[in-house]
N, C-alpha and C positions, 0 to 999 in steps of 0.2 A: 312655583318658585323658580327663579330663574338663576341657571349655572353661574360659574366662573369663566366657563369658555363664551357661554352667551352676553355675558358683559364682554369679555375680550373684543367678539367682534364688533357689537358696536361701538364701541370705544375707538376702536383700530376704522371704522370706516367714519366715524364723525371727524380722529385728527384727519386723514386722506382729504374729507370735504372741506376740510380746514385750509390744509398746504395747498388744493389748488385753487380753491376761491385767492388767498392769497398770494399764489402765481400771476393768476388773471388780473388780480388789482399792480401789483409791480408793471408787469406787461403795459396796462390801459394807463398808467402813470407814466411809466416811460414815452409812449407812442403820443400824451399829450404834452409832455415837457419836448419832445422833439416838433411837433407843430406848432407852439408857443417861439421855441427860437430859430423856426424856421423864417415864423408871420416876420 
């Protein structure tokens, strides 16, 4: 049977893998909108 704390942390490291995948895509969106109106 698995705790309340043991749910917590995955929970807490699946959002973390969340926000920085979704960092990365902001970032790699930006960096291609800026060589789009660079071309």
């Amino acid at each position: 049977m698995t705790s309340w704390r043991t749910i917590l942390i995955i929970a807490k490291i699946v959002v973390d893998n969340l926000l920085w995948a979704m960092r990365l895509e902001k970032k790699a969106l930006s960096t291609n909108l800026k060589e789009l109106t660079q071309a």
